[in-house]
C-alpha positions in Angstrom: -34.3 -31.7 -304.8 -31.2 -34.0 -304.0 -30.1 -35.7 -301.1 -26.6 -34.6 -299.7 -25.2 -38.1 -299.7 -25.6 -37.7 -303.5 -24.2 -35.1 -303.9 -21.3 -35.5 -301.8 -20.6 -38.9 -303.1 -20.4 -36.8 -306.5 -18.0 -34.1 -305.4 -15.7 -35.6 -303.5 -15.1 -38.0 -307.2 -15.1 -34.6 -309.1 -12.1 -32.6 -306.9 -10.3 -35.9 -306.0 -9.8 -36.0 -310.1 -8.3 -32.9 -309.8 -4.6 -32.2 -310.4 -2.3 -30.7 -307.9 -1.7 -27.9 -310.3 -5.4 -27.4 -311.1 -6.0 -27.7 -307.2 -3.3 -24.7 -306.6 -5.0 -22.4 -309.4 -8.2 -23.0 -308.0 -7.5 -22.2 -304.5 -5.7 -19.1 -306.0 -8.8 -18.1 -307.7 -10.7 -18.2 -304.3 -8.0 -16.0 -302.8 -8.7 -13.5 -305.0 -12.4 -13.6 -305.3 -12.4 -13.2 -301.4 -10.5 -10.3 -301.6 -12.9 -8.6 -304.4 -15.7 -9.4 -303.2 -15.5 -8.5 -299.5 -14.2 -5.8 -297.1 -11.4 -8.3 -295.7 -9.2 -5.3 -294.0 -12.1 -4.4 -292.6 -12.5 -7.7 -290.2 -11.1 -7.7 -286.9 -11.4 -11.5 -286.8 -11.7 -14.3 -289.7 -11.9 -18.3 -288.8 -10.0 -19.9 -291.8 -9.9 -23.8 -292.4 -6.3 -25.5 -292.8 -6.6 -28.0 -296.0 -6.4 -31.5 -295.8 -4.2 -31.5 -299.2 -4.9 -36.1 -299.5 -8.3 -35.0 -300.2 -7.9 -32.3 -302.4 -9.4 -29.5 -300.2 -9.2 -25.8 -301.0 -5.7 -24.8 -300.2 -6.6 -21.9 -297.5 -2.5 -20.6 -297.6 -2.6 -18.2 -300.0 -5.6 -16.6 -298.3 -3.4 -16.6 -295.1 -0.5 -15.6 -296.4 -2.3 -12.2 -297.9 -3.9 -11.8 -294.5 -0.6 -11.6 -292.8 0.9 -9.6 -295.7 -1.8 -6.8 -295.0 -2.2 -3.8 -293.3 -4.7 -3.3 -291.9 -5.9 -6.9 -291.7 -7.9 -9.2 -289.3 -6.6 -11.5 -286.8 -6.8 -15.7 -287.9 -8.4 -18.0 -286.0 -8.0 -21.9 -287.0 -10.0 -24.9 -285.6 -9.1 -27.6 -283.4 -11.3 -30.6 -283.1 -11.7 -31.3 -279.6 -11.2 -35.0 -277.6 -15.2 -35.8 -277.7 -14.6 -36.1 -281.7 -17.8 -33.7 -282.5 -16.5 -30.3 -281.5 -14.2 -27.8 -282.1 -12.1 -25.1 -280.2 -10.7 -22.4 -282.4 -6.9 -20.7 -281.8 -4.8 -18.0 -283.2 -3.0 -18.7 -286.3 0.2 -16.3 -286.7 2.8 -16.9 -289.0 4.8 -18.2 -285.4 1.9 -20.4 -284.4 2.9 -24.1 -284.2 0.7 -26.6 -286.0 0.4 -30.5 -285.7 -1.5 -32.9 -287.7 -4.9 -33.9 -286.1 -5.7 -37.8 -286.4 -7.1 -37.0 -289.7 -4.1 -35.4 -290.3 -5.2 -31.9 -290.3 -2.9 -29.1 -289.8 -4.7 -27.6 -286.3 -2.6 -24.7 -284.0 -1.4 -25.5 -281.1 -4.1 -25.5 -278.2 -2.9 -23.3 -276.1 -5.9 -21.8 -274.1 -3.7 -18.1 -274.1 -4.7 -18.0 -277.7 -8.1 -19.4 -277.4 -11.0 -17.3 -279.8 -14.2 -17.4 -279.0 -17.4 -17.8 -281.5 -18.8 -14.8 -281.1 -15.6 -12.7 -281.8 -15.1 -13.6 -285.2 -16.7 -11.1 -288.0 -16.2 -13.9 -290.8 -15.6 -17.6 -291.2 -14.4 -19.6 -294.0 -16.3 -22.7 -294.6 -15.4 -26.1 -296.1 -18.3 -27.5 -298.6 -18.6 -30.3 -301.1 -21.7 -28.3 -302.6 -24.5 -26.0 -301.8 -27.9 -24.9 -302.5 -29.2 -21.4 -303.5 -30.8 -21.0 -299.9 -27.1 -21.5 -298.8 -27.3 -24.7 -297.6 -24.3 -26.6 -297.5 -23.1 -29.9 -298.1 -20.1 -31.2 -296.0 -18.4 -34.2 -294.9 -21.5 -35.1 -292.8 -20.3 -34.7 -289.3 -22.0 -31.4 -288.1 -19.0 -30.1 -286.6 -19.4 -26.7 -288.4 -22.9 -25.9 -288.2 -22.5 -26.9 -284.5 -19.3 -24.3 -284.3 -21.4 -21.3 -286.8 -24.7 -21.7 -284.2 -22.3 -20.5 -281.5 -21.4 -17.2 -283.6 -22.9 -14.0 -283.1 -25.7 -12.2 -285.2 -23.8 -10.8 -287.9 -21.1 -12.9 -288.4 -20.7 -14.0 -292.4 -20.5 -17.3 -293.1 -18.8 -17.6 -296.6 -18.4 -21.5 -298.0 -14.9 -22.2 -299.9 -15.3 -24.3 -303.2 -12.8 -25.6 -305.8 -15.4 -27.2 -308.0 -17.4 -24.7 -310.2 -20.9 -26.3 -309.8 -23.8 -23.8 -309.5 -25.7 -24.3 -306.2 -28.6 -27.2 -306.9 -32.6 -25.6 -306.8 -32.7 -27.3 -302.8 -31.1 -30.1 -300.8 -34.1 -32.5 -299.9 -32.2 -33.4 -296.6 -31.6 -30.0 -294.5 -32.2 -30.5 -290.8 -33.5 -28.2 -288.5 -29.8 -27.9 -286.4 -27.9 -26.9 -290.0 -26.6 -23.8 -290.4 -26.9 -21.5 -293.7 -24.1 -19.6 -295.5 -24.3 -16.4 -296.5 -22.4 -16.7 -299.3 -20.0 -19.2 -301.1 -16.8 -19.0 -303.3 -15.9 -20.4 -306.5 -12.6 -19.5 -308.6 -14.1 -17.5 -310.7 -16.9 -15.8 -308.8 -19.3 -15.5 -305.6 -22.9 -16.7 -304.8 -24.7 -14.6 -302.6 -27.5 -15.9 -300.7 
């Protein structure tokens, strides 16, 4: 069993090493692994994370931009982190929707409470991770925001974890809390993990 901090520590060295190039064939890979693997058209809403591209996140724009290119195709919904610093709001994100760079320098939609999605309407949510576990538990950047934000989605809802590193999940993380949140399943380039 590992702590997170170790492994975090480790990711974030292995995927800030990465090329841009690598990077975009990565995030490519996931696009089309997300579209294999599950019934995409068949969502009527799915939360997507905009990349923080200085850190070498999945690039989530080719996922968007086949979203918006299909028929039929879910609705996007984008997250906003909210004034306390420990929250987020989630908005529509169409191909007209404005976006501004958080403080982290995020891309986030514009907050416009007319476009405002709730939790418990989304049938799927992408979800950032550093590295995982084969009960699904993920590693992040530490904050909580997201297993504070998946807690408030309904019974149902998939929770599918986004990676551009091709690690395995570890046996068990020797540091989940009672308050985190399990996926249900996590991307690689060249595959899924179902949990």
């Amino acid at each position: 069993m590992l702590p997170k901090n170790v492994l975090r520590r480790a990711a974030l060295a292995r995927r800030q090493a990465l090329t841009r190039t690598e990077v975009a064939q990565r995030s490519q890979g996931l696009a089309d692994q997300l579209f294999q693997h599950f019934p995409v058209a068949q969502w009527r809403w799915l939360h997507v994370f905009l990349p923080l591209a200085k850190k070498n996140e999945p690039d989530t724009w080719p996922i968007i931009q086949r979203v918006w290119a299909g028929q039929p195709a879910p609705r996007l919904a984008a997250p906003v982190v909210q004034p306390d610093g420990s929250t987020l709001k989630h908005y529509l994100l169409a191909p007209d929707t404005p976006l501004h760079p958080s403080r982290w320098g995020i891309p986030e939609p514009l907050a416009d409470p007319a476009t405002e999605v709730a939790p418990a309407q989304l049938d799927a949510v992408l979800v950032p991770l550093l590295a995982c576990d084969r009960q699904g538990q993920r590693v992040g950047y530490g904050g909580g925001f997201y297993d504070r934000f998946l807690a408030q989605c309904r019974p149902g809802t998939r929770f599918i974890g986004l990676t551009i590193l091709d690690d395995e999940p570890v046996a068990a993380l020797a540091d989940v809390l009672p308050t985190d949140v399990p996926l249900h399943a996590c991307l690689t380039p060249d595959g899924v993990w179902n949990f």
